[in-house]
C-alpha positions as CSV (number, residue, x, y, z in Angstrom):
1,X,148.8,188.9,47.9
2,X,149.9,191.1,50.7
3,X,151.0,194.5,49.7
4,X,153.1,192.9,46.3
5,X,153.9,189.6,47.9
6,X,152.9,186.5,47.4
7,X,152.1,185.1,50.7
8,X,152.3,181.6,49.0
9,X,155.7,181.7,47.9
10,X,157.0,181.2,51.1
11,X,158.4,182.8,54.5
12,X,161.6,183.2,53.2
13,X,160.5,185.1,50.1
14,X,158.9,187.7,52.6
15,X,161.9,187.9,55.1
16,X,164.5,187.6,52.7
17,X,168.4,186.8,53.7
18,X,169.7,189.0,56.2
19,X,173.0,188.8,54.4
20,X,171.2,190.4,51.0
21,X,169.8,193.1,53.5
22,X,173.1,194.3,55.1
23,X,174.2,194.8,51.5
24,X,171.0,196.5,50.7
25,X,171.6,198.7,53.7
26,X,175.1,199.6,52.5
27,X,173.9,200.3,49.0
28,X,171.4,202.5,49.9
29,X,172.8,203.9,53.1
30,X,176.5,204.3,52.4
31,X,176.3,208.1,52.4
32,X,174.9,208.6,55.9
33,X,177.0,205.4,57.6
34,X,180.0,207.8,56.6
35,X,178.5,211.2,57.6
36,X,179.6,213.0,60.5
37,X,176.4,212.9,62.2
38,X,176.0,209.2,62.3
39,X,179.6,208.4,63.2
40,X,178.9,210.3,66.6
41,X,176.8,208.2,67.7
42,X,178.2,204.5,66.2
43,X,179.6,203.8,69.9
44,X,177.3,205.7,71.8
45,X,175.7,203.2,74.2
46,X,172.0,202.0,73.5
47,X,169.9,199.7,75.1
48,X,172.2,198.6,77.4
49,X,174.2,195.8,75.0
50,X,174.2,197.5,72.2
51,X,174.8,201.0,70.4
52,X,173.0,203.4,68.8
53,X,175.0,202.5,65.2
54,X,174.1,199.2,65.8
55,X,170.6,199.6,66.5
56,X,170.0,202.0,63.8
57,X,171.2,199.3,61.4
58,X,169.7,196.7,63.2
59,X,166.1,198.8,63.1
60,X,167.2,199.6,59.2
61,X,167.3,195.7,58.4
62,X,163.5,194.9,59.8
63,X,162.1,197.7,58.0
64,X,163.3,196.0,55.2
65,X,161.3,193.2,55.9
66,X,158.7,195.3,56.5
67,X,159.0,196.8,53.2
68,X,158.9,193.9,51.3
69,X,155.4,192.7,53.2
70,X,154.1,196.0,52.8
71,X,155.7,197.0,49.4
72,X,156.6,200.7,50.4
73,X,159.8,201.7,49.5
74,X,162.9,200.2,50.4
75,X,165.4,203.0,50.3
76,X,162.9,205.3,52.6
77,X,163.0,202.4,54.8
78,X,166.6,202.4,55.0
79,X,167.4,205.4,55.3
80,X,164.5,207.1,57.9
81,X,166.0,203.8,60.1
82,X,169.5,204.9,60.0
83,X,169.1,208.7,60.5
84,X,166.0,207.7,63.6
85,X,168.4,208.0,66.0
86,X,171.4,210.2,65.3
87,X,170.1,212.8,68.4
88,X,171.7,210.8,70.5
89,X,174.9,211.9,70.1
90,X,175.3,213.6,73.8
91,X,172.9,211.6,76.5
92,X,174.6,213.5,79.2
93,X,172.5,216.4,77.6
94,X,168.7,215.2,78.5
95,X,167.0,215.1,81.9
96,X,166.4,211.4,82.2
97,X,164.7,208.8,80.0
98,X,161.3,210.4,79.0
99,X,163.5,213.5,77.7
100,X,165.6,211.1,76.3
101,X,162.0,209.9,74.5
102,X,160.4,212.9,74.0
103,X,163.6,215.6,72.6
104,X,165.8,212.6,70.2
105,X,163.6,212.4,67.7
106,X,163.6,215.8,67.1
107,X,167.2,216.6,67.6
108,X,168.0,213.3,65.2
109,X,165.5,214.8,62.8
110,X,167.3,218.2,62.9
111,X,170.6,216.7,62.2
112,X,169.1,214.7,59.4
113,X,167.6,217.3,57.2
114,X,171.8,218.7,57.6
115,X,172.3,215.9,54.8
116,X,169.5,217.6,52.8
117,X,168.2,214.3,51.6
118,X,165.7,213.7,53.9
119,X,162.0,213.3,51.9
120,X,158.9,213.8,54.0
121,X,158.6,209.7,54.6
122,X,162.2,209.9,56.3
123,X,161.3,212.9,58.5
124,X,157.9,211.4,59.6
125,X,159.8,208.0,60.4
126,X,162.5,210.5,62.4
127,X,160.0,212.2,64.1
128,X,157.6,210.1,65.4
129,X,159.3,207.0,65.6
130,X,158.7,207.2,69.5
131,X,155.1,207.2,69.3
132,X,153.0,205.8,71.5
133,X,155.6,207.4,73.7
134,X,155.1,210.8,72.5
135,X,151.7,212.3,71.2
136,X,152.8,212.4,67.5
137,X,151.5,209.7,65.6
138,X,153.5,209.1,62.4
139,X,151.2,209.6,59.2
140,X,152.8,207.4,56.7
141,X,153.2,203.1,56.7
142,X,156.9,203.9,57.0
143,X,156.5,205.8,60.2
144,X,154.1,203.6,62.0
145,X,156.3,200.3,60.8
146,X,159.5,202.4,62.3
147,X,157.5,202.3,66.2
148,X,156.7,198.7,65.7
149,X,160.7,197.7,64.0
150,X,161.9,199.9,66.8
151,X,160.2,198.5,69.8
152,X,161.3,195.5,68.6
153,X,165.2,195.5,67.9
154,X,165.2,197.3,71.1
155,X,163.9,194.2,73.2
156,X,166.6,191.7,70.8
157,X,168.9,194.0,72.0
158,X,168.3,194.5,75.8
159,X,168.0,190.6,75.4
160,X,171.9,190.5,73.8
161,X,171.0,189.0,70.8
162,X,174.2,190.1,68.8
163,X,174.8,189.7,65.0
164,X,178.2,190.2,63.9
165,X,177.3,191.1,60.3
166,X,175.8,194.6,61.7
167,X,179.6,195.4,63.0
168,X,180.6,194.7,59.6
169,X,178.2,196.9,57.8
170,X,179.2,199.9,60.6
171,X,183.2,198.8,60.1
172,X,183.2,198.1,63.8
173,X,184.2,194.7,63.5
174,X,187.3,195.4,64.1
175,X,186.9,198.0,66.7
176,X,186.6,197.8,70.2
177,X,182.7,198.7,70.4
178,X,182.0,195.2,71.3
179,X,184.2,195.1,73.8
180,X,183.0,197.8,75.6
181,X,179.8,196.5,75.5
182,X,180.3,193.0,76.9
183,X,182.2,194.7,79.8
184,X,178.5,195.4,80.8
185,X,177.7,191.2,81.6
């Protein structure tokens, strides 16, 4: 058993369907997917291919995973992903990337706590989410797993490894996010 699963039930019992997830994330997300604070930043650019809406569900999706291997909760999960990087709302308004790295997670923890349903597992996801990056280490499971989830949507990204069920959950599918975004190759 590894944190309430049963490693010998199988790999997909422990990364679950994707499909089942972006429901999950809607369920449990809906409120801040509509909020003001995290439609400003659904087309902001991110990573070069992608946005910071996408990534946010995108980083919301492997914590999930995470939370099923680690059995910490899944709606914490969801939602410190989804609020993680709502600072971004104005790059023009940081001096370069390691301001960038150093002042979002504050800023998107700021704007989170607006909602006034962030727990103390959300904000220590928000907050030090950057770490190693920034000196803050993150003191729960949640917040550590967030670096690692982070780290590693951002490199699927960079690479331009799209899934069109994240536009769907964001309602961009229609929009012309994507397009913007492939202008880049």
């Amino acid at each position: 058993m590894l944190g309430g699963i049963d490693m010998d039930s199988g790999i997909t019992d422990v990364v679950g369907s994707k499909d089942l997830d972006y429901q999950k994330i809607e369920e449990l997300g809906r409120d801040i997917l509509d909020s003001d604070e995290f439609q400003r930043i659904v087309g902001q650019r991110h990573h070069i291919f992608s946005t910071v809406g996408y990534h946010s569900v995108h980083v919301a999706q492997k914590m999930l995973i995470f939370a099923r291997i680690f059995g910490f909760d899944e709606e914490d999960a969801v939602r410190g992903s989804l609020w993680h990087d709502v600072g971004i709302f104005d790059r023009d308004s940081f001096e370069g990337s390691m301001d960038t790295a150093h002042s979002h997670p504050i800023r998107s923890l700021m704007e989170a706590e607006k909602s006034g349903t962030v727990d103390s597992t959300q904000a220590d996801m928000i907050a030090n989410h950057m770490w190693p990056v920034t000196r803050e280490r993150p003191k729960t499971m949640e917040g550590l797993m967030i670096t690692i989830a982070d780290k590693w949507c951002a490199v699927t990204e960079f690479l331009h490894m799209h899934d069109d069920r994240i536009d769907d959950v964001l309602g961009t599918a229609d929009r012309d996010d994507r397009e913007m975004i492939d202008e880049v190759d």
